[in-house]
N, C-alpha and C positions, 0 to 999 in steps of 0.2 A: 259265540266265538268271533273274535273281530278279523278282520281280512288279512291276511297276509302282508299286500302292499296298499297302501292307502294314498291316491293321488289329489294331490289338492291344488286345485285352478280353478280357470274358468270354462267352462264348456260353452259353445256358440254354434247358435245355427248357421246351415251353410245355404247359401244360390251359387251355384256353379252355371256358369254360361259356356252351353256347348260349342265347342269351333263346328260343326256342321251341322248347326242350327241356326238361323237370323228370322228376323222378324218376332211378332208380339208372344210373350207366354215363352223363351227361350229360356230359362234359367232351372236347370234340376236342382230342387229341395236336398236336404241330406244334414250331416250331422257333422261339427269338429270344434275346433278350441282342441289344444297341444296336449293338454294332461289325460281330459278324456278321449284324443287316440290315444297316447300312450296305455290307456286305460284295459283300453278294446282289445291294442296290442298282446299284453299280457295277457287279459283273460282268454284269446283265441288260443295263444299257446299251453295256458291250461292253469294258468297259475289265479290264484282266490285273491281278488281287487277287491276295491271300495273307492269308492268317490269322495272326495272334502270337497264342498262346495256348494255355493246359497246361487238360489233359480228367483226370476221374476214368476210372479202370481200369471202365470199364461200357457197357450196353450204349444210353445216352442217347449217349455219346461216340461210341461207331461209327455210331450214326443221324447226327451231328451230320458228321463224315469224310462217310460218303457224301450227305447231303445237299451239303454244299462241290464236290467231287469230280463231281458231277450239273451243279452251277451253274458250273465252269470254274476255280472259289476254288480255288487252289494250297494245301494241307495240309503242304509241308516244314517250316513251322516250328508246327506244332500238336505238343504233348507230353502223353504219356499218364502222369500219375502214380499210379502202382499205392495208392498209400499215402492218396488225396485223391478226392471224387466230382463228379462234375460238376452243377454248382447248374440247381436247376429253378423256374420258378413258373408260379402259378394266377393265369389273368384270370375275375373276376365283374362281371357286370353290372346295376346298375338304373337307376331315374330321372335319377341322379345322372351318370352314363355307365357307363367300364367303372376298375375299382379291380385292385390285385395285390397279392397275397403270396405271399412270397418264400422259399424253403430253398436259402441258398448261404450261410451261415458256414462259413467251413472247406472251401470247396471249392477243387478242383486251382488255378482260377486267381486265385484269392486267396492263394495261398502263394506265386508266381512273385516270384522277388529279381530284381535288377539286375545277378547275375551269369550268369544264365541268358537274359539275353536274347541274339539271335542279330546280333550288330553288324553282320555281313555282311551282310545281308539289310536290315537298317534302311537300312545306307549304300549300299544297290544299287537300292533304291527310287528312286521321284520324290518318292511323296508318304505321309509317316506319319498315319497316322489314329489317334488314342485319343480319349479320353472321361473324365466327369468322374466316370462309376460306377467305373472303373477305378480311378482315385483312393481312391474311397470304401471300393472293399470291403477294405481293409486298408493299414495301414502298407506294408510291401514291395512290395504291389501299387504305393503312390501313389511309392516309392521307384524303382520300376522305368518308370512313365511320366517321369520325370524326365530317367531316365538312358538311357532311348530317343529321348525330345527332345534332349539332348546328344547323342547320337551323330550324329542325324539333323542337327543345327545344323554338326555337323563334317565332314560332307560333302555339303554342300548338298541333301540333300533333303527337301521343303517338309512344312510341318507340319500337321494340318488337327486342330482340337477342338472337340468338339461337348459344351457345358456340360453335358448332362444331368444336374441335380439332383433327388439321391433323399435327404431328407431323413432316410429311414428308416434310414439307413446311416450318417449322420453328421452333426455340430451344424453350425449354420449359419453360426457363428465359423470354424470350420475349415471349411468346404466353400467358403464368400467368399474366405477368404487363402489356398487352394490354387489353386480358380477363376481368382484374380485373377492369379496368379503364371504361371498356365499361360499365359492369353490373354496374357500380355504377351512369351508366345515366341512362338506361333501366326502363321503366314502368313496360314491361314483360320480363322475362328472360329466358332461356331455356334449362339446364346444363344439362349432360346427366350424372346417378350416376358411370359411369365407369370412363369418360371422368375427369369429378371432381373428382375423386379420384387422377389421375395421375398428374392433375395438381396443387389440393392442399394437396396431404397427407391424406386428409380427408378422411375415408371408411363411418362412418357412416349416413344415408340419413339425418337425422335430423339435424348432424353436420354440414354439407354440406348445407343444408337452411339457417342455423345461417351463414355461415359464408358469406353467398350471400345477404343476409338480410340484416347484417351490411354494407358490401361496399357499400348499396345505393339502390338497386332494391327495387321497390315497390310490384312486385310479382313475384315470382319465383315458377316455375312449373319445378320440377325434375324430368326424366324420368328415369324410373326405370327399363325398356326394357320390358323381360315377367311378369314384377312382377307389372307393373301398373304406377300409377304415383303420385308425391303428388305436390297439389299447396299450397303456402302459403305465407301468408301478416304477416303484425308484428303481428295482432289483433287474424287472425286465421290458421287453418289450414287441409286442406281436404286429406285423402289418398284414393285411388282407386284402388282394386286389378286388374291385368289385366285379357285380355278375352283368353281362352285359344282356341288355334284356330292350325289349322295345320301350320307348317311353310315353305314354299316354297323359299324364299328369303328375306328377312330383308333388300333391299336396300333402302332409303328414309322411312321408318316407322316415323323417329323422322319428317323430315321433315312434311309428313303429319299430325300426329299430332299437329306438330303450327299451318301449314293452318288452320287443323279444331279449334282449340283452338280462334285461333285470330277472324273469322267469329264470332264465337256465342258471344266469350268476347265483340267486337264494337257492336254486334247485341242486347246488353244489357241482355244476358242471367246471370244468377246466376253461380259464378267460378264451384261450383260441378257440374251442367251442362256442364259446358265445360269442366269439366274436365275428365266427363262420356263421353260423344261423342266423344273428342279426343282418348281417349283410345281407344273406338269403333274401330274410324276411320282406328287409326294406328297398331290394328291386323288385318281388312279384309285387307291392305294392304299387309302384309308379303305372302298371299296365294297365289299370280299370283309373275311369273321370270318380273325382272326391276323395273325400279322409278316409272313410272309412268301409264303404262296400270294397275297397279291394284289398285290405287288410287280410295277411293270408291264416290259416289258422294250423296249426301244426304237422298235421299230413301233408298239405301241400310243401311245407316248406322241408319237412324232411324228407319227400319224394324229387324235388326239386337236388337236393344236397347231393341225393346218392348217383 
């Protein structure tokens, strides 16, 4: 039986450098790349994932298997490419918040083409998840979410993308008319109101729906960071203040809120449900350092709710 939601990017090791740690050996190990939190997300809230996505031949990739593998994430369509490594990066922190750089050029899944993707598994899905880094780290990569949106478009199962703009990765010409192309297949969409601003001009969140509304998206869930989030279809639209909660690190936040988004949405919940629990989800995330040790798992968040 193939997985329910099947997320397809890239996964990257993390070095997180503690603010109240200095000196040598300061960097906690751990795990992220946007899909597989998104990944963790879902599966914590209960819902049966799978991973798209090719590993370097090393030993970050067997940590990255058994962390999935731990969390219930299905690994049949993970690929080990003997020939390619698996990308990793560094979070630093100051004043400013927490910043990244990155060592993934040329890694295992920035070479993945559109003939290696696994069609059965897209079309035995409900719901496909990528992303807008997926896109970014390469031609063939942004060639092969295209042609996993096709497939998925070919046998009805729903699309879910989360803009994640990394400008680092590619110009902002091209990252807008990829962007713009993709949210106009998209069932769900997932713009974040900073990220839309830079890429369309746009500041204000309402404007920013319209203009996501129009290219095509059938729902667009803007995230609005500390301030909440808003979904909305042509017909309606919900806003939800955020939860204010201490902040320890904001890495993957957005990510976990699509996991928890997407779960309750295929679970047939009502959007201001999902759109209350995502929020939940994605401030107890910010209280623990990394992507994914504080990814909350669904007691917490429905204890939190009530």
């Amino acid at each position: 039986m193939y997985p329910e939601i099947l997320a397809f990017g890239e996964p990257m090791y993390e070095f997180s450098k503690l603010k109240q740690v200095t000196g040598d050996g300061d960097f906690k190990s751990g795990f992220g790349g946007d899909v597989s939190n998104f990944a963790i997300s879902a599966a914590r809230q209960g819902a049966k994932v799978g991973m798209l996505c090719h590993l370097g031949d090393d030993m970050f990739a067997k940590e990255f298997i058994s962390l999935w593998q731990s969390e219930g994430v299905s690994t049949e369509n993970v690929v080990i490419n003997p020939a390619a490594f698996t990308a990793v990066y560094f979070i630093t922190y100051d004043s400013q918040g927490h910043h990244f750089d990155f060592m993934r050029k040329g890694s295992a899944a920035s070479l993945i083409t559109p003939a290696q993707l696994p069609e059965a598994a897209i079309a035995g899905a409900k719901l496909l998840h990528v992303s807008g880094i997926t896109h970014a780290i390469s031609a063939s990569s942004s060639d092969a979410v295209f042609a996993a949106i096709e497939i998925a478009k070919n046998n009805q199962t729903l699309v879910s993308f989360d803009t994640n703009l990394r400008l680092k990765l590619w110009s902002k010409a091209r990252a807008r008319a990829t962007i713009d192309a993709t949210v106009g297949m998209s069932d769900i969409c997932f713009p974040s109101v900073d990220e839309a601003t830079l890429l369309t001009g746009i500041s204000e969140p309402q404007a920013i729906i319209d203009y996501y509304l129009k290219l095509g998206a059938k729902l667009v869930v803007l995230k609005l960071g500390a301030e909440g989030a808003i979904a909305a279809t042509e017909s309606e639209r919900i806003q939800m203040a955020g939860n204010r909660v201490e902040l320890v690190d904001a890495t993957g936040a957005g990510d976990t809120f699509a996991g928890a988004f997407c779960h309750n949405y295929l679970a047939g919940k009502e959007i201001k449900y999902c759109l209350q629990y995502a929020n939940m989800a994605a401030a107890l995330s910010v209280m623990g350092y990394g992507a994914v040790s504080p990814i909350p798992r669904a007691a917490q968040v429905i204890e939190r709710m009530a």
